[in-house]
N, C-alpha and C positions, 0 to 999 in steps of 0.2 A: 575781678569777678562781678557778675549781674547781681544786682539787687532790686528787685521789686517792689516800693512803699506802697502798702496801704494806708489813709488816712483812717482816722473814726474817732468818737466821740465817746466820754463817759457818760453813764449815767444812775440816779439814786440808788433804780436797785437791782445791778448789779450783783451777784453772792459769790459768783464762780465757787460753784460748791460739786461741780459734776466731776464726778469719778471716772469718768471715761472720755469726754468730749471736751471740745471749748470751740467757743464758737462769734464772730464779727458778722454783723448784718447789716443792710444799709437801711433798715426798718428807723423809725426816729422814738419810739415809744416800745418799752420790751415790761412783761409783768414780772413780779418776785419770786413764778413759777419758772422762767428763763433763768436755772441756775449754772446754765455751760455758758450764756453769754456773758462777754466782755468787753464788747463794745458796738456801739450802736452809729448809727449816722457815714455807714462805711462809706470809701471813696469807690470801692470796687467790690463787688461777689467774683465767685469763680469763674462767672461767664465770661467777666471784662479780664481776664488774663489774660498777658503775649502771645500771641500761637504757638512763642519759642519757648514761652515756660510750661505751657500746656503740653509741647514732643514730648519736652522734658520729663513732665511728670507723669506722661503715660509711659515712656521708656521704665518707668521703675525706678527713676533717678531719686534720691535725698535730696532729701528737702532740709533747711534747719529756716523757723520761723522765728525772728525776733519781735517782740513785746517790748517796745521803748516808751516806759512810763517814769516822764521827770527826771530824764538820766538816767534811769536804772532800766536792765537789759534781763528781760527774760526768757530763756531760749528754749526751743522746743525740735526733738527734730525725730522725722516720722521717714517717710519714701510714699511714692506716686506707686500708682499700678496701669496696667495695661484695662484694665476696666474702669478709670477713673471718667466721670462724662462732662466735668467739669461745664455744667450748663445753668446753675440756678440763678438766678437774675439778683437774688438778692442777698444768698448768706455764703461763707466761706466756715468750714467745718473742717478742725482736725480730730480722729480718731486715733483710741490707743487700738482699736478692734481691726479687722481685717474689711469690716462692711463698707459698702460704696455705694453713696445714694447719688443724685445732683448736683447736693451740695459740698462736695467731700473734697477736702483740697487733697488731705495726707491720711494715711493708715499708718497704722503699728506705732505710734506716737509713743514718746518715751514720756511724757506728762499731758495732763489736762486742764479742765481750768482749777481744780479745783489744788492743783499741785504750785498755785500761783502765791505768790507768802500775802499774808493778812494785811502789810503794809500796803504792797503794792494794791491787793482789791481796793483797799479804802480809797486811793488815790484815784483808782479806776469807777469810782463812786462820784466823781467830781464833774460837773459840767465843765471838760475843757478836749482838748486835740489833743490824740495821742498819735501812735503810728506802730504801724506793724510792719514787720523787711522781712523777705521770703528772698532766700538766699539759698540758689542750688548749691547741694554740697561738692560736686564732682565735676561742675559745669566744664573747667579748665578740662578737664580729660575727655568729656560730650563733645564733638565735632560736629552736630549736625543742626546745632541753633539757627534759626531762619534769618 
């Protein structure tokens, strides 16, 4: 199976406290008002994805996104839509809602940030590298990857 690493970076403040969002940007400084994000200093927004993860997630395909903090693995998993424009230059956005801005990697999202355990934010509070892995769920059965 294809897996896509995103790199990014912790930082102080961090809350993942949003009920519907969560969100990695490649911004290097986020306020205490940034309560969807969770990680800062991205290697990649949605503009720099594969073309072939991009078919992918305009086909409607599943997605499942992993959150690798310290070992520990936290998984989220949403689906692409045919109106996804995947163009923003600098953030990657999963919703639980159905809305599609620029920055929108996934809709219908089964968690947010703020569905992330206490543990884990704290760690996510740390200036260090973490990584995120965007792993089609059905890719094996997709035939039409570039």
């Amino acid at each position: 199976m294809d897996v896509f690493v995103i790199k990014f970076r912790g930082h102080p403040n961090i809350s993942a406290k949003h009920k519907t969002t969560l969100q990695i940007t490649k911004d290097e400084h986020i306020t205490k008002r940034a309560d969807c994000v969770i990680g800062v200093m991205a290697s990649h927004a949605v503009k720099d994805l594969p073309e072939w993860l991009k078919i992918y997630l305009r086909s409607g395909g599943e997605l499942i996104l992993e959150i690798v903090v310290t070992g520990e693995v936290f998984r989220v998993s949403g689906r692409g839509s045919p109106e996804l424009k995947l163009s923003h230059s600098t953030d990657i956005v999963v919703r639980k809602s159905s809305y599609v801005d620029s920055r929108t990697l996934m809709i219908n999202a089964d968690k947010s940030a703020a569905d992330i355990p206490h543990r884990l934010v704290n760690r996510l509070r740390k200036i260090e590298w973490f990584e995120a892995r965007l792993l089609p769920k059905n890719l094996v059965l997709w035939d039409q990857k570039a």
